[in-house]
LOPAZA-506908 format. One line per field, with one value per atom (N, C-alpha, C): residue number from 1; residue in three letters; chain; atom name; x, y, z. Coordinates in Angstrom, 3 decimals, decimal comma, m for minus. Layout:
LOPAZA-506908
num c(NUM	...) $
residu c(ALA	...) $
chaine c(A	...) $
atome c(CA	...) $
x c(X	...) $
y c(Y	...) $
z c(Z	...) $
This chain:
LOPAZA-506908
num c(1	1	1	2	2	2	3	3	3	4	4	4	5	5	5	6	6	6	7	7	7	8	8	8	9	9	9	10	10	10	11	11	11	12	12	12	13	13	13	14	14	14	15	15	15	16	16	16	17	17	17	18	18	18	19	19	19	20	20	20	21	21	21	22	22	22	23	23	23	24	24	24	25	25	25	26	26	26	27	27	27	28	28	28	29	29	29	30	30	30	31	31	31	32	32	32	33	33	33	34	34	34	35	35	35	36	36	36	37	37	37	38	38	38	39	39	39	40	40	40	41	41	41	42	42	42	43	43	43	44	44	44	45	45	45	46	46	46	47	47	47	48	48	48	49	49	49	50	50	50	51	51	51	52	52	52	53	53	53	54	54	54	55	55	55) $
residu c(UNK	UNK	UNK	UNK	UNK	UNK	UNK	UNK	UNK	UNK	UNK	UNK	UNK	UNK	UNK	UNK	UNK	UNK	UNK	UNK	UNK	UNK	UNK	UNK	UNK	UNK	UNK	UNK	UNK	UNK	UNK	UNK	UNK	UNK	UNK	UNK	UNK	UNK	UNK	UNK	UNK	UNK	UNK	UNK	UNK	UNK	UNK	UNK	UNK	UNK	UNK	UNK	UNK	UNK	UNK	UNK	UNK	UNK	UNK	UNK	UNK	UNK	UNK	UNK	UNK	UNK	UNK	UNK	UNK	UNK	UNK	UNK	UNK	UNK	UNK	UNK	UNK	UNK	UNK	UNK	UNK	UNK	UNK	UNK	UNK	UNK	UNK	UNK	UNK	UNK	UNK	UNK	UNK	UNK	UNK	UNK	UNK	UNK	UNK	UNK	UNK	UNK	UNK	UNK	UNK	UNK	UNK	UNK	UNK	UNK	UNK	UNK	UNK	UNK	UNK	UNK	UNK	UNK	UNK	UNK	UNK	UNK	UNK	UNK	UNK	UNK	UNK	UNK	UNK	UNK	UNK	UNK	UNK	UNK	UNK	UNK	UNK	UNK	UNK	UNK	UNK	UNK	UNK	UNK	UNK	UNK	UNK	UNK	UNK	UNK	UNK	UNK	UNK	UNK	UNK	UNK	UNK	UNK	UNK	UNK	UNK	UNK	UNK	UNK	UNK) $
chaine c(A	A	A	A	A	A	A	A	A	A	A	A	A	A	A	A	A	A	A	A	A	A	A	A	A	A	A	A	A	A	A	A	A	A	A	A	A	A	A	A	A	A	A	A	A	A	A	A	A	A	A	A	A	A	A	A	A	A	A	A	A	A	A	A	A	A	A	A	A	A	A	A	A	A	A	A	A	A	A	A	A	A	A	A	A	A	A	A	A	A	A	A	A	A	A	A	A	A	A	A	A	A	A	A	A	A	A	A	A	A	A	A	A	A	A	A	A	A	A	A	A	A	A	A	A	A	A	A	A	A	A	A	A	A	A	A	A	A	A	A	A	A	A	A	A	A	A	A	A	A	A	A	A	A	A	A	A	A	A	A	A	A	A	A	A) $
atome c(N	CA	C	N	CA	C	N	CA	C	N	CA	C	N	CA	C	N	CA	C	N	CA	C	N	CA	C	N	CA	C	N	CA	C	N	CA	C	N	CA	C	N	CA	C	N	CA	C	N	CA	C	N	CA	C	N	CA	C	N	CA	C	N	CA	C	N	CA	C	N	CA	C	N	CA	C	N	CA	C	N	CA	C	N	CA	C	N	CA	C	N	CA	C	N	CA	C	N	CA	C	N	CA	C	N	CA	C	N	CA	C	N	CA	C	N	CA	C	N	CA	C	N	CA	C	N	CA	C	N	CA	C	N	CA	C	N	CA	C	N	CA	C	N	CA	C	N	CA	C	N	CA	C	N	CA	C	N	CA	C	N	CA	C	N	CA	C	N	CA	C	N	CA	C	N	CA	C	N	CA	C	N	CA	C	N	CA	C	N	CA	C) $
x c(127,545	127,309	128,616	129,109	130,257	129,951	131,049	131,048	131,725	131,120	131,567	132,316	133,441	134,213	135,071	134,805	135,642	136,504	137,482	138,906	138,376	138,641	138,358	139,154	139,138	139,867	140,716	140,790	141,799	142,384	141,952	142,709	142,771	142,482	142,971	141,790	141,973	140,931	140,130	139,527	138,471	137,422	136,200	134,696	133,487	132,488	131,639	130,783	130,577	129,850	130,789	130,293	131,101	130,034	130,711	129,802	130,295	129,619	129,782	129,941	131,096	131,146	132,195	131,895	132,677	133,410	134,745	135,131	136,272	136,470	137,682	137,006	137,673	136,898	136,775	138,055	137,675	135,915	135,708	133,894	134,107	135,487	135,159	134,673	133,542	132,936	133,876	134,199	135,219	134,399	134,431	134,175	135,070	133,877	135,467	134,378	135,141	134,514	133,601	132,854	132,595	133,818	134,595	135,975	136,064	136,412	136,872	135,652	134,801	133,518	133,607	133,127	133,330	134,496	135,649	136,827	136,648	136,297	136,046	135,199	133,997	132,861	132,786	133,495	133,979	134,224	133,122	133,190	134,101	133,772	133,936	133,190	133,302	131,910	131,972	132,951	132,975	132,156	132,160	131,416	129,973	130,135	128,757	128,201	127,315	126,684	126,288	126,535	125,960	125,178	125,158	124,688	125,446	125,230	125,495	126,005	126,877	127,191	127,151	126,462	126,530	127,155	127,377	127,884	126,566) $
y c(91,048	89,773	89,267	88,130	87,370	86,714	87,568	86,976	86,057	84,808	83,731	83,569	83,013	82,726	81,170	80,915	79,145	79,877	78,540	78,771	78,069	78,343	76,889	76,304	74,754	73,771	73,734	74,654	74,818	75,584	76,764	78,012	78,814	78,417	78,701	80,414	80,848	81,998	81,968	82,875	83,367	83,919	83,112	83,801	83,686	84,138	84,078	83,612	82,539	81,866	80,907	79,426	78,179	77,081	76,395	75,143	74,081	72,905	71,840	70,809	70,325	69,598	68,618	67,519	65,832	66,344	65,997	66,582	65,233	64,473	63,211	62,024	61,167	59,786	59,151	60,236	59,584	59,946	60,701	61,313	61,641	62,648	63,463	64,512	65,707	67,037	67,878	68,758	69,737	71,539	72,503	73,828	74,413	74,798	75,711	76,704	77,695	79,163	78,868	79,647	79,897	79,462	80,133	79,672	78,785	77,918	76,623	75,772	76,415	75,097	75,188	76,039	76,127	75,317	75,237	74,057	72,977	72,649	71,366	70,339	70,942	70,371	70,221	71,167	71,068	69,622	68,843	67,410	66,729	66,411	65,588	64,751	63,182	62,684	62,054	62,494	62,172	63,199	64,313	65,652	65,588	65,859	66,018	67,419	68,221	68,838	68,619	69,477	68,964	70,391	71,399	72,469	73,627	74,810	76,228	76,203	76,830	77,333	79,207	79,991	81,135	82,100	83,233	83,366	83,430) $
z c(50,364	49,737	49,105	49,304	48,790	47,486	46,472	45,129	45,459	44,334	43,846	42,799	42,623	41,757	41,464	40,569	40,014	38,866	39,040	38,149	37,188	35,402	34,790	34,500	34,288	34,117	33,322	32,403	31,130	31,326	31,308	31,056	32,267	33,614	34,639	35,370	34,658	34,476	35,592	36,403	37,187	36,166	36,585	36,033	36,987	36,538	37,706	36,987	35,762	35,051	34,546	34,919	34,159	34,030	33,273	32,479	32,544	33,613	33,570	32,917	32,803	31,479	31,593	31,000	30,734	29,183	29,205	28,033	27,645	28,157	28,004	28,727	28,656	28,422	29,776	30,735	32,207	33,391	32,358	33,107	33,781	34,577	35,553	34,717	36,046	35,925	35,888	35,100	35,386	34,798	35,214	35,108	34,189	33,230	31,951	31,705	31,218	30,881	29,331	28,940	27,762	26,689	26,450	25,510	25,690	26,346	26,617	26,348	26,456	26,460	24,614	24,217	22,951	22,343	22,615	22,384	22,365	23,725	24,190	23,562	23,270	22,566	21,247	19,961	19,027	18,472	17,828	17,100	18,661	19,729	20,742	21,229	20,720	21,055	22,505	23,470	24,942	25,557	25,010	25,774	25,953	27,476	27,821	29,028	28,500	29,241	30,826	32,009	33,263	33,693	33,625	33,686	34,021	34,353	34,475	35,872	35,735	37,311	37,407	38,211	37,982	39,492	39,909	41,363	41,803) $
């Protein structure tokens, strides 16, 4: 079976769990790890939830 893996958008990182998420004002979707989501969302009122990505 072929693991799945995404880079996240910030911190470059391989995980096999990321979180969809609008984090700047242009509304693209971008994939960030846990850490980063936690950053991102921190008093950001552009941020928005899109769901889980898992492998």
């Amino acid at each position: 079976m072929k693991q799945r893996i995404k880079h996240c958008a910030i911190c470059k990182v391989d995980f096999s769990t990321m979180y969809r998420v609008q984090y700047k004002n242009s509304k693209e979707w971008v994939f960030v790890c846990k850490v980063c989501l936690i950053d991102v969302k921190k008093d950001n009122p552009t941020y928005k939830y899109g769901g889980t990505w898992k492998k």
